[in-house]
N, C-alpha and C positions, 0 to 999 in steps of 0.2 A: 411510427415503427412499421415493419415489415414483416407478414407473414412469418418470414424465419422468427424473425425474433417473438413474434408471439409464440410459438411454439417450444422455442429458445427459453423462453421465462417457462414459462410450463414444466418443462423438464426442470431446470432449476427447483423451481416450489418443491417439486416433485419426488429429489432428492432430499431437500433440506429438510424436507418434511417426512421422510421416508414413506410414504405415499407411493400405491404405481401411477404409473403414467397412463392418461386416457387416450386410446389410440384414435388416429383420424384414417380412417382408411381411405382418403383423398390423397392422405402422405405419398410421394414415392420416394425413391430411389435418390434423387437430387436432392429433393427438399432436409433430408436426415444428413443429409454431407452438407450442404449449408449451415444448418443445425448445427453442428461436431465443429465447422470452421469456423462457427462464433464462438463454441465454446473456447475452443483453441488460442485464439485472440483475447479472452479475457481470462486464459489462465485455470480454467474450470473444466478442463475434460475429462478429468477420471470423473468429478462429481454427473455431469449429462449424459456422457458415456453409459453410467450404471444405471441410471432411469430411461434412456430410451433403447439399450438393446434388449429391452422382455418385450417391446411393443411390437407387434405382428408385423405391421405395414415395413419395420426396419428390414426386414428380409427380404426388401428388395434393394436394398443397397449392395451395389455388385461387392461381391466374397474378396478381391483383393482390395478395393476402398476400406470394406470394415475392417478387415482385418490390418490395415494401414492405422487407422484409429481406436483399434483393441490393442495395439501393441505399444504406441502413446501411452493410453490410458493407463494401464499395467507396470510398463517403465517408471512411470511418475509416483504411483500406487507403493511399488518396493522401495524407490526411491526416497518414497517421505517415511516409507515404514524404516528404512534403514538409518536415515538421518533423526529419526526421534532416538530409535535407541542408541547411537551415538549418543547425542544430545544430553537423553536421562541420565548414561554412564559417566560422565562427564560432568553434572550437577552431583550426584553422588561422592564422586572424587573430591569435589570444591568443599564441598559440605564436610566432607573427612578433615580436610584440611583448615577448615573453621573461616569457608568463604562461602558465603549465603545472597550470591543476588540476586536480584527483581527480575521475572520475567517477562518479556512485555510480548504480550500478543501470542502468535507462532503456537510451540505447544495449546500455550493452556486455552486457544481458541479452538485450536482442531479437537480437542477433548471434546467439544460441546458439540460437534457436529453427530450424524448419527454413525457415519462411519471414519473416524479422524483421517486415515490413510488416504482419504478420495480426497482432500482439501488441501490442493499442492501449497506447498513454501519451499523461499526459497533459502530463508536466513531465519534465524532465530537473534531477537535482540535481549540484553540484556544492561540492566540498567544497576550502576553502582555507586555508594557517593565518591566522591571526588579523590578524599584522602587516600581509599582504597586500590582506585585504581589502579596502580603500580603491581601491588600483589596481586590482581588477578593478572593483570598483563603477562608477569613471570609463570604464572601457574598455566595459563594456556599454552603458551611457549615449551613449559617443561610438559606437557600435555602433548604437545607433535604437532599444535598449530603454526600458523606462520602469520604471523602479519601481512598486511596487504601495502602498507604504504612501510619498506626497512627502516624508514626514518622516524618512524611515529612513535610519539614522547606520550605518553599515558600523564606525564603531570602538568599536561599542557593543553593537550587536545581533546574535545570534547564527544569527540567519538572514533574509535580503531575497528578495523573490520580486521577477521584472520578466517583462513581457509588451511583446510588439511588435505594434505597431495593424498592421490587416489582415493576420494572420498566427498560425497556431499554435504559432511559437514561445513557450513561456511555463519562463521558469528558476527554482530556486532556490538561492542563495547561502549556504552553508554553511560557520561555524567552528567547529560541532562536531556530531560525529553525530545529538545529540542535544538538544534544551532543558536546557541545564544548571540553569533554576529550577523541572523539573518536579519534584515531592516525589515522582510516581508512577515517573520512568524515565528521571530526568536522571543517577542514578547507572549509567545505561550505559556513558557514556564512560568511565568510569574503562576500559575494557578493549582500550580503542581509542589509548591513549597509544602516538606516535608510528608511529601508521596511517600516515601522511603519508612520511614516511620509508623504510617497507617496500613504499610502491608501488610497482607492476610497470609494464609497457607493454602494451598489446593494439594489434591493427589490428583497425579498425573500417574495409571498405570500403576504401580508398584511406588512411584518414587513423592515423597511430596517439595514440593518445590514453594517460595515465595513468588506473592507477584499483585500488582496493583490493588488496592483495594476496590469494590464494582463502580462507585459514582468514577473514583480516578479512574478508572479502566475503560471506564464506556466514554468520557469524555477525551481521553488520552487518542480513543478509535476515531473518535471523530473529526477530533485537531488533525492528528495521523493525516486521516484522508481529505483534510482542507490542506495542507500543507502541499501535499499531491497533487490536488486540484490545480493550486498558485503554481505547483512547475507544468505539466504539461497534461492532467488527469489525472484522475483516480478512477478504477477500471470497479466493477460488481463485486468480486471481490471481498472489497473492503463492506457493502454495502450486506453481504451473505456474513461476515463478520460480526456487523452492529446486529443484523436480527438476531441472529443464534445466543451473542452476550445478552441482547435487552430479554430476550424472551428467557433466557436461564436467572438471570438475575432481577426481573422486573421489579420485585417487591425490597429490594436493596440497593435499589439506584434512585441517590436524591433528584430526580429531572427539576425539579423548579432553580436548583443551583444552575444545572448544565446549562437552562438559560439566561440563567444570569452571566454567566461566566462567555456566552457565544454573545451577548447584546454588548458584552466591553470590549469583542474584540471584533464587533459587526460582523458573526458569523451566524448569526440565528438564520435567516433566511435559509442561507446554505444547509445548514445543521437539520430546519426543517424539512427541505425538500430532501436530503438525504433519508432521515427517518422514515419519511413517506413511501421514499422507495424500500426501503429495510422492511417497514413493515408488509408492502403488496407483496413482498419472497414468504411470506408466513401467512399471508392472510390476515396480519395484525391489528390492532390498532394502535394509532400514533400515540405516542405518549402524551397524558393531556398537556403540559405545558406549551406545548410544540405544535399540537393540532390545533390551536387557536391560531394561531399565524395564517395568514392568507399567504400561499405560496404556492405558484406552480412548479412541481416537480418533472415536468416533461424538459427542458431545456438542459437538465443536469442530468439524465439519462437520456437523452440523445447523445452529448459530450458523452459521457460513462462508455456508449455504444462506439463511438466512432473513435476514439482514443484505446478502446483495447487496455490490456492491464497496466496499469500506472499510468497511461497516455502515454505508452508507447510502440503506435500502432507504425509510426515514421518518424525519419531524423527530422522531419519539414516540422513536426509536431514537437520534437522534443527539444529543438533549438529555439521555437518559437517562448519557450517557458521564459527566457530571459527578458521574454516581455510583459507578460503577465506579473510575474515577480516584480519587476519596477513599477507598473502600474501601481503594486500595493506597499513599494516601498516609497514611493513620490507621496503616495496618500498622507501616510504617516509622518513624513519628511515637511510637507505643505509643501511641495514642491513642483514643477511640471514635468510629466514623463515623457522620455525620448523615446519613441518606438525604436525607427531606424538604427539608432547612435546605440543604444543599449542590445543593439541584437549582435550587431556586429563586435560591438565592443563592448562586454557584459562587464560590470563591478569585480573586482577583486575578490568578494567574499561566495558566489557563484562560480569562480572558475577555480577556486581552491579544491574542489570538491573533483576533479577530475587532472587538475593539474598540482599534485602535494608540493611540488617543492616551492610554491607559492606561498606555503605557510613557513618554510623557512627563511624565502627571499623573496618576498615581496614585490622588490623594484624591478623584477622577470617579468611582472605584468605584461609589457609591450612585446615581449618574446612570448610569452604563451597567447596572447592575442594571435600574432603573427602564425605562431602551429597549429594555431585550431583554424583559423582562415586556410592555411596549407591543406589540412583534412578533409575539412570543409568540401573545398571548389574542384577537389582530387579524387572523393571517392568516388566507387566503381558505378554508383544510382546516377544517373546522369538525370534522372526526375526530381533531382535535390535542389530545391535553390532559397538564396536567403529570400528573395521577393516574396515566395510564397511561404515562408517561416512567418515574415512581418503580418501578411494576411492571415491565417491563423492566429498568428500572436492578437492583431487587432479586434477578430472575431471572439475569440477567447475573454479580450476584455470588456466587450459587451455585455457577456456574461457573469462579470465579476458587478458590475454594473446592474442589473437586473438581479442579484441577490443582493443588493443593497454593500459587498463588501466596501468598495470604491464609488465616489462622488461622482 
């Protein structure tokens, strides 16, 4: 890691821990804009934002730079403050009407922050059993949202997003944690049967809402951000997520399950190096079940670092995911993976996800191949190339490799 970024985590801790920031008066002017531009990149700058502009040495960052990065910060600030209360308003309504679902993540993580409005999101999910889905679908709709895909059947599909014109509200509709057709990580839910069931209540603000019980909740966070991983990263984030829940809920989170549940799906390694890092943002300690593992966490915060939030720091990264993905789908298959053949030409159940009318007509495959090669070799980055997608993709699975997920 890099100066910035040691400094970069510091302010992190610094925040999450509402803690001030200990100033370096070697800092100048560049090094605090480096600083802000990682936060940037991982999605975290109201939270660094507010821990390094009390520090002295900040003021020598020239006045129209900060002010370039106070007015980010701020936007994002109203913006999540305006998207919760939508949000709340909206759960309220559902609950009048005798519809009560799961909320995963979003909300009820930023509660536990110390100031929720500095911990941007972008979506809020929400999770329902299956039969139900239909009636929320309607009730959003009559609500002023809109579907994202027109064509999208709630008794079919296993997740619909909807977004509201002039508004940050933007949801997603969940009947099962996971893509049950992913080959890479559809077999997660097996471990989530009757989550639904074992949900709890929180207050959120005024409003109380349902939502995971903490063992499902904190292992839910975890799968979350291995899932991420398998396409093309999972950004810090995710990782100021797991502390903030392990550290609110420590004493009601089974962990010796959570590793049980990570060794059936070869995801301990992973799980522990995450935790490693989750706890160094607190100053923690790892959960014991986890801290026994011999695992280096540097190689999975380097990735964390260089992929940006979700790993999507470049298209060169985000296309390479189609490779990583078959790697863990070959695994499971007993099969041999095709770097090359799978980048260019990715599965069916991957290109659904960006191309919907795939899930109505299938045999479009070789025409959505064909549009995404058109986008591809067209857009305007001329630094985009599949060559170096495969390189990443290959490098990437080294790392899958050294967490023990794939052989």
């Amino acid at each position: 890691m890099t100066g910035t970024d040691g400094t970069f985590f510091a302010a992190l801790r610094a925040a999450l821990r509402a803690q001030p920031l200990a100033d370096d008066p070697q800092h100048d002017g560049s090094g605090w804009c480096a600083v802000l531009r990682r936060a940037e990149e991982q999605q975290l700058l109201p939270l660094v934002y507010e821990a390094v502009c009390r520090v002295h040495s900040f003021r020598t960052l020239a006045p129209d730079t900060c002010r370039h990065f106070q007015e980010k910060a701020v936007s994002a600030a109203v913006r999540q403050i305006v998207q919760t209360n939508e949000f709340l308003t909206l759960m309220l309504h559902a609950q009048r009407q005798g519809l009560d679902p799961a909320v995963l993540k979003g909300v009820c993580i930023r509660s536990l922050y110390p100031m929720p409005m500095l911990r941007p999101s972008v979506d809020e999910d929400l999770l329902v059993a299956a039969k139900d889905a239909a009636r929320f679908h309607s009730f959003l709709l009559a609500s002023g949202l809109h579907a994202d895909d027109a064509d999208a059947d709630p008794e079919t599909d296993a997740e619909l997003s909807y977004h509201k014109d002039g508004s940050p509200t933007y949801l997603e509709l969940h009947t099962s944690l996971f893509a049950p057709d992913s080959d890479a990580y559809g077999d997660c839910n097996r471990f989530f049967e009757g989550a639904l069931a074992r949900c709890i209540r929180v207050q959120i603000e005024d409003v109380s809402v349902r939502t995971l019980a903490p063992t499902d909740h904190i292992l839910y966070l975890i799968l979350h951000a291995y899932k991420h991983f398998l396409h093309s990263g999972t950004g810090l984030r995710a990782a100021c997520d797991i502390a903030m829940f392990a550290h609110a809920q420590e004493t009601q989170i089974d962990w010796t399950y959570i590793l049980a549940c990570c060794k059936a799906l070869r995801t301990e390694r992973f799980a522990a190096a995450l935790l490693r890092i989750a706890a160094g943002l607190l100053d923690a300690a790892v959960p014991a079940p986890f801290a026994a593992l011999q695992v280096d966490e540097q190689p999975l915060l380097e990735d964390m670092l260089a992929g940006g939030a979700l790993g999507a720091s470049g298209e060169d990264r985000l296309h390479s995911s189609t490779i990583t993905l078959e790697a863990v789908s070959a695994q499971k298959r007993g099969t041999r993976a095709h770097s090359w053949r799978i980048s260019v030409f990715p599965p069916l159940g991957s290109m659904q996800g960006k191309y919907p009318y795939l899930r109505r007509m299938p045999w479009l495959l070789p025409a959505a191949w064909m549009q995404r090669l058109i986008r591809y070799l067209f857009r305007s980055r001329r630094d985009v190339s599949p060559a170096q997608s495969v390189r990443i993709g290959k490098s990437r699975v080294r790392l899958l490799r050294e967490y023990g997920i794939i052989d």
